[in-house]
N, C-alpha and C positions, 0 to 999 in steps of 0.2 A: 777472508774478509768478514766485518762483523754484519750482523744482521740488518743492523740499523741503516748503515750504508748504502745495503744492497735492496733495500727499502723503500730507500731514497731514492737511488737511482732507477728504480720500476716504477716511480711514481713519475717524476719529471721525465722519463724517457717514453713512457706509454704517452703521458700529457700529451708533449709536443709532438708524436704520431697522430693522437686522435683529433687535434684539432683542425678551425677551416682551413683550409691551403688553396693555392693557386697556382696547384702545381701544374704542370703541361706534358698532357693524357699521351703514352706510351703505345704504340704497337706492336704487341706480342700475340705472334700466329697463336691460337689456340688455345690462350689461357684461359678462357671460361672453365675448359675441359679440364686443364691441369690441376686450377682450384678445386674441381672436385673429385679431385683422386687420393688416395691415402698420401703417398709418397711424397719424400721430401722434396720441394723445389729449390734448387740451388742457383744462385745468381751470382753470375762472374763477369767481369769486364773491367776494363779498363779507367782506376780511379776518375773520380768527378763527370762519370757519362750518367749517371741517374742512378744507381741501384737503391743506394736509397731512399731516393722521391717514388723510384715503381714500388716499393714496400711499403711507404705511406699511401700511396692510392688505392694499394690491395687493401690495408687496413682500413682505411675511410672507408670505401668500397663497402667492405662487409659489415660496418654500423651500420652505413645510411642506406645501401639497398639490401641485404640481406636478409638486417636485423638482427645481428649478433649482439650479441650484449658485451658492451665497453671491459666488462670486467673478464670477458672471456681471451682478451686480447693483451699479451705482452709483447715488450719491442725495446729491443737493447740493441746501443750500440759502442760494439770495445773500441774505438778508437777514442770512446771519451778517456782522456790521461785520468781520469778516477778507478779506472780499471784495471792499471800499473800492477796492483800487489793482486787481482784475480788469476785464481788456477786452476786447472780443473777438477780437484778436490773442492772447490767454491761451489760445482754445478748444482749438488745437493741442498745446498742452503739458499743456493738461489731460486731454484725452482721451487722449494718449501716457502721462502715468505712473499712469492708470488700465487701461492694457495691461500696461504693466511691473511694476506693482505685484501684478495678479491672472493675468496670461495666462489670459483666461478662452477656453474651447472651447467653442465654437457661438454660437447667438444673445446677445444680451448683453440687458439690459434696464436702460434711464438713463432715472433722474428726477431733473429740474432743479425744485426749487422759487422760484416767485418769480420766473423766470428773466428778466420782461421790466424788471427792472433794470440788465440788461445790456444796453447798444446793440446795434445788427448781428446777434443772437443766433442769429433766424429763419434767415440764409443760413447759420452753419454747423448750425444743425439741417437744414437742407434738406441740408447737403451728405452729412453724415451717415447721414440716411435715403435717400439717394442710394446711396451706397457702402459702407455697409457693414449688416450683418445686426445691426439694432437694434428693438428696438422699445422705442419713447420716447416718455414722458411730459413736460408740462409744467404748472405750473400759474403764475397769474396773478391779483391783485386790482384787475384794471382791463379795461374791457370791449374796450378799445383793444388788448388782446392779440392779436382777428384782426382788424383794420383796416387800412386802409391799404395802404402799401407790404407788410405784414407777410400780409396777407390775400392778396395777390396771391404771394409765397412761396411759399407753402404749399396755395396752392389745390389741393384736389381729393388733398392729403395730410394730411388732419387732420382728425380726428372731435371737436367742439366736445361738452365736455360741462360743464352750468351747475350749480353745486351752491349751494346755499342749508342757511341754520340748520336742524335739526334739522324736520321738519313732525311735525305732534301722531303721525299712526301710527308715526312710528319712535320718537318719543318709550315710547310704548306698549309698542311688541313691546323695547323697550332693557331698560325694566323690568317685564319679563315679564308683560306685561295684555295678554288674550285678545281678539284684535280681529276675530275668525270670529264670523257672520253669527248661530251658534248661542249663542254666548256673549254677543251682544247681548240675547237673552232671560233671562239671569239677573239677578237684580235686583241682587245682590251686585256682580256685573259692571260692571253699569251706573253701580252707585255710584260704584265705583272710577275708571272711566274720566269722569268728572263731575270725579271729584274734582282727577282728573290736568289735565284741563280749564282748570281753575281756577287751577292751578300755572301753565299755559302760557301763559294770558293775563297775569299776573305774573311772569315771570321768561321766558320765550320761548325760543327752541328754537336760540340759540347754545351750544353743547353745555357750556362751563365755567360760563356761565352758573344754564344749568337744573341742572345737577349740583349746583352749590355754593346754589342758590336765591337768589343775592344779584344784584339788578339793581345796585348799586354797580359789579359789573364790565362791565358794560351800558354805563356814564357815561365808561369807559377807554376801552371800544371806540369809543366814538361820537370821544372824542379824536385817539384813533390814525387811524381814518378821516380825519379831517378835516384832520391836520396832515400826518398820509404822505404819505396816497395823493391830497388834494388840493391842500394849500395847496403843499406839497412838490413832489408833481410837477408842478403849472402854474404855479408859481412869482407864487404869489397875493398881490400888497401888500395889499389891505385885507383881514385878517383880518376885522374884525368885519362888515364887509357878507355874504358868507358864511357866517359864525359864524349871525349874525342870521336869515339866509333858510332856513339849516337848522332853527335852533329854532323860525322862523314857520311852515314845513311840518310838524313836527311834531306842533306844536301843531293843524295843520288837515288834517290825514291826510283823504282823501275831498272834500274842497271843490273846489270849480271853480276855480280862481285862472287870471287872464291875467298873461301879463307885466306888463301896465302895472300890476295891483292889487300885484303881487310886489311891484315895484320901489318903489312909492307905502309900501308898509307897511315899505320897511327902510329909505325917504330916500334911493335911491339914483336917478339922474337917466337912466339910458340903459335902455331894454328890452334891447338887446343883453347888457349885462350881465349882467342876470338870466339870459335865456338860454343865455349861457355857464357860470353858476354852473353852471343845470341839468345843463347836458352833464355837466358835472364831475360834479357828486352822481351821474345815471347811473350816469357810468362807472366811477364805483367803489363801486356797487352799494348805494348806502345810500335811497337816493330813484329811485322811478321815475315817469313820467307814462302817463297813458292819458286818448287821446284821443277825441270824437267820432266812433261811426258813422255814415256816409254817404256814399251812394253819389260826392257830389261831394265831390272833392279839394281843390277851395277853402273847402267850408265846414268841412272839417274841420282844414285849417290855421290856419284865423279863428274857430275857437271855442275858450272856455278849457281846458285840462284838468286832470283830475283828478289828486291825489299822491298815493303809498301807498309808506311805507316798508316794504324786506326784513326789519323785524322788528319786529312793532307796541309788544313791549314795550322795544326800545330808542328808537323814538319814545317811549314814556312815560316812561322813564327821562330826558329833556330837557325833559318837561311836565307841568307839572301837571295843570291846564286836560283836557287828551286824555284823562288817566286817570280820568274820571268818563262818558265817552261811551263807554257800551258797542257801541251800536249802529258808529261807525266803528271801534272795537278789530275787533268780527267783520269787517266789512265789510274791513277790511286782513287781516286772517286769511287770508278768503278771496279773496282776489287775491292773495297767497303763494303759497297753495296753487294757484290757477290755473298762475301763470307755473312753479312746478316740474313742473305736469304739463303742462307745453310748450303751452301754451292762446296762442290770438293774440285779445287782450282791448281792447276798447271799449265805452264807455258810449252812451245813448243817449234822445234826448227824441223824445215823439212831439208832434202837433202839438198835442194839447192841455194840454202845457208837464206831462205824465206821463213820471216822469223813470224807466230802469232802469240798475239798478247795473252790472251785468254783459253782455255782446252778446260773446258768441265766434264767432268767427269762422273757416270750414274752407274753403279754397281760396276759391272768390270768395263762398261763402255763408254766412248766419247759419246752424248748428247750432244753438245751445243761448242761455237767458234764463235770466239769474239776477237774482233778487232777496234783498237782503240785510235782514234786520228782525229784529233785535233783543227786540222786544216787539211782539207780534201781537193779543196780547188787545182794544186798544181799536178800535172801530169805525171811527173814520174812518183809522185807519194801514191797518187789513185792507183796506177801500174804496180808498184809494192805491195800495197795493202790488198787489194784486190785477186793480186798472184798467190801471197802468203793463204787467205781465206781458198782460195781454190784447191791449192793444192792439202793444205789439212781436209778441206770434204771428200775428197777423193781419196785420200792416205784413210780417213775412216768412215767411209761410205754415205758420208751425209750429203743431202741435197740441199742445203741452205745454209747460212753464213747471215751472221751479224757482223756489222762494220757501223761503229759509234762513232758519230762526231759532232764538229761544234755546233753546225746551226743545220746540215743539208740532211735533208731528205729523201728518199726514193729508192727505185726497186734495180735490179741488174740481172740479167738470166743471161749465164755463160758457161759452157760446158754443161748443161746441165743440170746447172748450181743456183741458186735464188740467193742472190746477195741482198741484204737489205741494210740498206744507209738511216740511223735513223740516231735525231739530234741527243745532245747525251741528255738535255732537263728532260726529251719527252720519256727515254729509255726510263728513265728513275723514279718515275709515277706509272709504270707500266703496274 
């Protein structure tokens, strides 16, 4: 690309980073720290959940409280279509009239949005954070960002951080509802965040989304996912098998599905294929799976697993069907919320066919049991859920048990086990 070009587009792309915004402030465990470490931070999730609004916060951030000097800060992003004929044979003349253009003094700070658009990218970031005094950002909508050849790059220079939609407590403190432990006792309080609640299950915590309350833009997103960042980037002929396995997962958010039932329900002849769709979906964040606990490796390759989309209300914005099941709307809720607070998550049956939602897992041990239940009031659900939790604390010697549900409350000690029932709004401000 010519000079002039890439000129222009460091002038109008830095612009519109540095200026005022009202954007709506992000929680990210421990970035204070990250910012100031050498290492590359890399930002991945699932198209239109923020990555680039958290990039422009980091960037204003470091003008107005820092005190970095404007000129020390570049910020591109390749999805603008003017970056069509960019290679990365480009990086050298871009990073040259981003010198020329600001002669910036002392450290610099460059954010590439989108950046893994670009082939080769990785080695002149690595060359970059090599030699010269940067600290750089990247972000990405496919998981395949640090894989690979690309993971080996950059090893052991790049601090991976996962960002997802909006989760209900930011939603909350965004618009100013009190999520302290004391203002849980106000009744008033309580309403409110109920109510907020209710919004969330309906329109879900991608941020233009929730803001405008129209799951219609939900329907766009799910488009753009599917034609970008999959059909596009694996360069997919059957659209509709695809098309198909997305709206069938949707529709069955928490179910057990094997390859062969996938395959059989969209007419499609090879299990490989299905499990390539999967990877696809994966990797750009719109479907994830969770597998069987157990101890052996074979059984848990050879059992089905379970699906849960990054955002149950844009699953329901594709199904009808899903948006009358409360109980899997929670139950994906809360498996969101698990994998943003960095949880390593399996399911798990015990031998008398007592199924639990949830088995997290901490270096080689189960920590924690979760159960997920919607409506607890009738007797034989309580009897299930209850039996299920008991018997995982005992299979891994735990003495307590969480069991989430819609509105109830309170404690249970049986067998020696501390069950604890608590509603899912209060679980998700814990």
């Amino acid at each position: 690309m010519e000079k002039r070009k890439l000129k222009e587009l460091i002038v109008e792309h830095t612009k519109s980073v540095l200026k005022n915004h009202t954007l709506l402030p992000r929680h990210i465990p421990n970035l204070s720290t990250i910012l100031n470490k050498k290492e590359i931070v890399v930002i991945s999730g699932v198209r239109r959940c923020g990555k680039s609004s958290l990039m422009k916060i980091i960037a204003h951030d470091l003008v107005l409280h820092k005190k970095i000097p404007a000129a020390n800060i570049l910020y591109l992003n390749f999805e603008d279509e003017r970056f069509v004929e960019f290679s990365y044979k480009d990086f050298n003349a871009l990073y040259e009239s981003y010198l020329e253009l600001n002669d910036p003094k002392g450290e610099t700070y460059l954010f590439f949005d989108e950046i893994q658009n670009i082939p080769y990218w990785e080695k002149w970031i690595n060359r970059i954070y090599e030699f010269e005094k940067s600290k750089i950002f990247v972000t990405g909508s496919n998981a395949t960002l640090l894989s690979g050849e690309i993971a080996t790059s950059l090893t052991g220079r790049n601090i991976p951080v996962s960002l997802f939609p909006f989760s209900f407590r930011e939603l909350l403190v965004t618009n100013k509802i009190p999520v302290d432990t004391k203002s849980l006792y106000d009744r008033e309080n309580r309403v409110q965040i109920k109510r907020y609640f209710n919004s969330f299950i309906e329109f879900g915590g991608f941020p233009e989304a929730a803001i405008a309350r129209d799951n219609v833009i939900l329907q766009h997103y799910f488009k753009d996912i599917l034609y970008r960042d999959i059909v596009a980037r694996y360069s997919i002929r059957n659209i509709r098998e695809i098309k198909e396995l997305s709206l069938y997962l949707s529709t069955n958010i928490s179910n057990l599905c094997s390859y062969r039932k996938l395959a059989a329900a969209i007419s499609v002849n090879s299990t490989n294929t299905i499990k390539n769709f999967l990877d696809h979906l994966e990797n750009a964040y719109l479907f994830f799976r969770v597998g069987l606990f157990d101890y052996s490796l074979k059984k848990q390759l050879h059992n089905p697993s379970k699906t849960y989309c990054v955002d149950p209300a844009l699953a329901r914005s594709m199904s009808f069907k899903f948006s009358h099941d409360t109980g899997r709307i929670y139950e994906n809720i809360v498996f969101v919320e698990l994998m943003r607070r960095g949880k390593e998550i399996y399911y798990w049956k015990s031998p008398h066919h007592f199924e639990v939602d949830f088995i997290i897992k901490e270096g080689a041990k189960v920590a924690e049991i979760i159960q997920v239940c919607a409506d607890i009031s009738k007797d034989e659900t309580q009897r299930r859920e209850i039996r299920g939790a008991l018997e995982a604390a005992t299979e891994f010697n735990l003495k307590k048990a969480f069991i989430i549900t819609g509105d109830f409350s309170g404690e249970l000690k049986k067998e020696g086990i501390l069950i604890t029932f608590m509603p899912i709004w209060r679980w998700l401000i814990l």
